[in-house]
C-alpha positions in Angstrom: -95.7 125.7 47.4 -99.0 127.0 47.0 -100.4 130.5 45.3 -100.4 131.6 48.5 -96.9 131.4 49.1 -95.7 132.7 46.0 -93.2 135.7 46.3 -95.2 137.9 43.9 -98.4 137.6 47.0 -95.8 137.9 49.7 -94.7 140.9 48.0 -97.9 142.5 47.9 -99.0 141.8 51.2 -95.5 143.4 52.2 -96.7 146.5 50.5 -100.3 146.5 52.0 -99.1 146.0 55.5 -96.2 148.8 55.0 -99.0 151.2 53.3 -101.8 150.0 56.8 -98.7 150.7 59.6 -98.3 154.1 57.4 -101.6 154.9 58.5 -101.4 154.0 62.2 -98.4 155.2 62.9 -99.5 158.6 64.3 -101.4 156.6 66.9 -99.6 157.0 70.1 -100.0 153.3 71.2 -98.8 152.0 75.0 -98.4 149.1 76.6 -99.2 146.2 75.3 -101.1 147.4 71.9 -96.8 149.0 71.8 -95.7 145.8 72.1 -97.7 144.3 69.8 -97.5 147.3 67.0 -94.0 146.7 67.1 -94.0 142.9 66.6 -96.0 143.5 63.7 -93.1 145.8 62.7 -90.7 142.8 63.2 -92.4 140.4 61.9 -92.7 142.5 58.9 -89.0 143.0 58.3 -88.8 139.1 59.0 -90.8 138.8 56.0 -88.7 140.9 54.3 -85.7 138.8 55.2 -86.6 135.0 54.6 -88.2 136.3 51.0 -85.5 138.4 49.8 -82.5 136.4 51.6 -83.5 133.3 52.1 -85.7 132.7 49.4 -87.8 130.7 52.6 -91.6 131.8 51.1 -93.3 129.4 53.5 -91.6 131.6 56.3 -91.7 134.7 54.3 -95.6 134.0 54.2 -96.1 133.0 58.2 -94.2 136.5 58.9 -96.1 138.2 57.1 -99.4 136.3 58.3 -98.5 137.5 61.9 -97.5 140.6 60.8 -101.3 140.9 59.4 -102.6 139.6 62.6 -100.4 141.8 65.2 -101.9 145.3 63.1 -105.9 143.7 63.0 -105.5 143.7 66.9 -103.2 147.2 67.5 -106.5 148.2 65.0 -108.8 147.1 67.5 -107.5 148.2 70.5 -107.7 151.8 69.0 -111.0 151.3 68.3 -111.8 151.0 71.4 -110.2 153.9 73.0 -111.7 156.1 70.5 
C-alpha cells in the first residue's frame, strides 16, 4: 500500500468531497449531470464502506477517486449552463 492509500488520505478526501457536494447541492441538476451527481454520492458512501468495514483502502481509495471524478464533471456541466 502506498501513501496514497493510506486511511488517514482516504479519510480526508472523504471530508473534502462531503464539504464540495455540500456546496453543490442547491444546484438543481437533471438528467444525466443527476445521474452522475448521484454516483458520486454512491461512490462516496462506497468509500465509506470498504474503509471503515472492510478495511479494503485500495477500494476505499478507487471509490473515492470516482467519487472525485463524478463531482469535477456535475462541476462542469454547471458551468456551462451558467
Amino acid at each position: 500500500m502506498n501513501d496514497l492509500e493510506s486511511a488517514e488520505k482516504i479519510s480526508i478526501d472523504i471530508k473534502k468531497l462531503e464539504r464540495n457536494l455540500k456546496q453543490v447541492e442547491d444546484i438543481n441538476f437533471e438528467g444525466k449531470e443527476k445521474e452522475v451527481y448521484d454516483r458520486a454520492v454512491d461512490y462516496m458512501n462506497d468509500s465509506k464502506y470498504y474503509l471503515e468495514k472492510k478495511k479494503d483502502m485500495r477500494t476505499a481509495f478507487g471509490c473515492i477517486e470516482y467519487s472525485h471524478g463524478c463531482l469535477l464533471y456535475t462541476s462542469d456541466a454547471a458551468d456551462d449552463k451558467a
